[in-house]
VOBAZA-986857 format. One record per residue: x negated, z, y negated of N, C-alpha, C, CB in turn; residue in one letter. Coordinates in steps of 0.2 Angstrom, whole numbers, padded with zeros to 4 digits, always signed. Each point is the difference from the previous one (the first is absolute). Glycine has a CB too. Layout:
BEGIN
XZYXZYXZYXZYa...
//
This chain:
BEGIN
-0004+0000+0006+0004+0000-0006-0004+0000-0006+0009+0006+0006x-0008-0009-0012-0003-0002-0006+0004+0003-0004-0003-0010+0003x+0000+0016-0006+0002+0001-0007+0000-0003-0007-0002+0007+0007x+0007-0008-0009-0002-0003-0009+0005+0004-0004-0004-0013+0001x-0001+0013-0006+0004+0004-0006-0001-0005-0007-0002+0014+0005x+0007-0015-0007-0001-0003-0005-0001+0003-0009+0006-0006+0011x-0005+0000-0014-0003+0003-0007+0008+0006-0004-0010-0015-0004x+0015+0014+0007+0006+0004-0001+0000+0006+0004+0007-0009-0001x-0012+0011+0004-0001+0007+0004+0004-0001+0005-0003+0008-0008x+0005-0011+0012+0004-0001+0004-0006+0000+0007+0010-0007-0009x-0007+0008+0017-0003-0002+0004+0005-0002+0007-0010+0009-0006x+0008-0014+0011+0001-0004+0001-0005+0000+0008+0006-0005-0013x-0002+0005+0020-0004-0002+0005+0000-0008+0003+0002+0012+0003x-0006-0014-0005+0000-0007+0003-0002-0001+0008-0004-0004-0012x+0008-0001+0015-0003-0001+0006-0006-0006+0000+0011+0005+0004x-0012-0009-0010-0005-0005+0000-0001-0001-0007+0004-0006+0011x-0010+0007-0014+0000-0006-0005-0008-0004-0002+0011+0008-0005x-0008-0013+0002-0005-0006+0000-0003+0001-0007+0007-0008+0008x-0011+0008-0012-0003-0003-0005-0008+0001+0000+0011+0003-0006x-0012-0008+0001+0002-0010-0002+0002-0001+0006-0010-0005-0008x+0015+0001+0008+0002-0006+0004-0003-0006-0003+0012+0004+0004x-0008-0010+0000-0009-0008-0001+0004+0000-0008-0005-0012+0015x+0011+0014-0017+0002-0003-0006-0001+0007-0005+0009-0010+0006x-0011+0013-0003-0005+0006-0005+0008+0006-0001-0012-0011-0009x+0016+0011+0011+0006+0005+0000-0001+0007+0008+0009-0013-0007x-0004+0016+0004-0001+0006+0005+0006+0000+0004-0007+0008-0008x+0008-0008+0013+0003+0000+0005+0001+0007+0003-0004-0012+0000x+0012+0017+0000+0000+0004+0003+0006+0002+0004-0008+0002-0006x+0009+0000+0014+0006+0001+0000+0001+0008+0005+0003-0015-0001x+0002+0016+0000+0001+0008-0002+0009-0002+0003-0010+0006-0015x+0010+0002+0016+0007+0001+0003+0005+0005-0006-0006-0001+0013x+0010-0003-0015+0005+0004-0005+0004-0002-0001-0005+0003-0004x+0012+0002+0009+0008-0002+0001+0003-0001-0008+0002+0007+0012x-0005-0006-0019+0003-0001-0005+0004-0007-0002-0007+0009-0001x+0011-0010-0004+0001-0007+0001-0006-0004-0005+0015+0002+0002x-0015-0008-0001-0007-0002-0003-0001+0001-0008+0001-0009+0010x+0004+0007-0013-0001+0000-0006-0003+0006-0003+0009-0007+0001x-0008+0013+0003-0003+0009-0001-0009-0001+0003+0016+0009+0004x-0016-0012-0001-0007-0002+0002-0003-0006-0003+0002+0005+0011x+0002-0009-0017-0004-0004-0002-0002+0006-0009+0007-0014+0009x-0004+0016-0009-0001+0004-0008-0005+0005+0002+0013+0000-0006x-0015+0003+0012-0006+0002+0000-0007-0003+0002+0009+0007+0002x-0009-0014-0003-0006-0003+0001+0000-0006-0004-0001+0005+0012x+0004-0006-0016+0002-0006-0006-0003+0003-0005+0010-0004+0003x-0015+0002-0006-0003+0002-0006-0006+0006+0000+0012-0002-0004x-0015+0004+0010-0005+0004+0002-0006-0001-0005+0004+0001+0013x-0008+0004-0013-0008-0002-0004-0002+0002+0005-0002+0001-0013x+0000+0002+0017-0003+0001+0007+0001+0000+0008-0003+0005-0009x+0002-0005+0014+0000+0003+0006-0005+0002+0001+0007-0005+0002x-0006+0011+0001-0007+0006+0004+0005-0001+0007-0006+0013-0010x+0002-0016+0015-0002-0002+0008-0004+0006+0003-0001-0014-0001x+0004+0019+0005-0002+0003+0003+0000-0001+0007+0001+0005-0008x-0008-0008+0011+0004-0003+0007-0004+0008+0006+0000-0019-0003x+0001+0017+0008+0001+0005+0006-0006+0003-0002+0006-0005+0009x-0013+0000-0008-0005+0004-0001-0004-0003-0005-0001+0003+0012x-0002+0001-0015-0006-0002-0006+0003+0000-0008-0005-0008+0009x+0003+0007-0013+0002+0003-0006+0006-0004-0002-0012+0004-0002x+0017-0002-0005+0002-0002-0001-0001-0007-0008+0005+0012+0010x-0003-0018-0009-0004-0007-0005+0008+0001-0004-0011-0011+0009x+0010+0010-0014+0006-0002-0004-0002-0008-0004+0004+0016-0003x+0000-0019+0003+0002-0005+0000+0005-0003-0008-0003+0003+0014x+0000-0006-0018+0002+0002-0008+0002-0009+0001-0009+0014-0009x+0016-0014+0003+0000-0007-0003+0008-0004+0005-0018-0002-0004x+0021+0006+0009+0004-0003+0002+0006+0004-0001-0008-0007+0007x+0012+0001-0012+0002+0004-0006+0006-0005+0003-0011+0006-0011x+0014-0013+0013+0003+0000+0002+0006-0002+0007-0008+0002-0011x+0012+0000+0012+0002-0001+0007+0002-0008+0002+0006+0013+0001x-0006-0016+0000+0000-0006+0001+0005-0003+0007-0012+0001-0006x+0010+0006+0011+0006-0006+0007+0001+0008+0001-0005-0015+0008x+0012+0017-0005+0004+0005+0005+0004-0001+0005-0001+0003-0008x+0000-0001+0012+0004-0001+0007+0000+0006+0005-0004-0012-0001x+0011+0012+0004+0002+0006+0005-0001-0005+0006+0010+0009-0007x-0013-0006+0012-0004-0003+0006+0009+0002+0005-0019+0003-0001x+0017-0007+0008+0005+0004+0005+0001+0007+0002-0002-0010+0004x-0005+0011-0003-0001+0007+0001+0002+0004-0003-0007-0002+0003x+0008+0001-0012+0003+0006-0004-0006+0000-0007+0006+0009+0012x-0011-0012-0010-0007+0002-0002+0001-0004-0008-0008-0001+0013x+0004+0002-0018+0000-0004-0008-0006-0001+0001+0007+0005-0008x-0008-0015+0007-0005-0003-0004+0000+0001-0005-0002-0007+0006x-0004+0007-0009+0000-0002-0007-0007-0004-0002+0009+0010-0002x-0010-0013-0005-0004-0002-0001-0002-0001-0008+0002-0004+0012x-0010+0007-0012+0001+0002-0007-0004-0006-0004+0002+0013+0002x-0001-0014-0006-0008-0005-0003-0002+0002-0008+0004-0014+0007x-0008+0011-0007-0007+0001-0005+0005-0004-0008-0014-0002+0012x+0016+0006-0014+0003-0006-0006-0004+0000-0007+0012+0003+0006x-0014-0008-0008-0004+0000-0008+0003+0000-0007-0008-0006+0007x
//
């Protein structure tokens, strides 16, 4: 499990996430029965993510600031996908 907290003090367990992807966006998906729109307002507009993964220190990750693609999987699970906006 992947912890992130973001720049709202919020925290969040991911079961995967990606960043850079080849298109230079962060990629993460996480389990949260809320409806989407309540999970898009907590990750829309971030100035940071702190990645705390299982082992080793935690890298925070600044500049993906906005949410670009959302999706609820079969399982229940939230993609989402943040990018670099200038």
């Amino acid at each position: 499990m992947i912890r992130i907290t973001t720049s709202r003090n919020r925290q969040f367990d991911a079961d995967a996430l990606f960043a850079p992807t080849f298109d230079g966006a962060c990629m993460i998906q996480l389990r949260d029965s809320r409806r989407l729109i309540e999970v898009a307002q907590d990750f829309d507009g971030l100035e940071w993510l702190e990645i705390q993964p299982p082992e080793g220190p935690a890298i925070r990750h600044t500049g993906y600031t906005g949410l670009n693609m959302m999706q609820r999987t079969q399982d229940g699970s939230v993609q989402l996908k943040l990018i670099k906006e200038v």
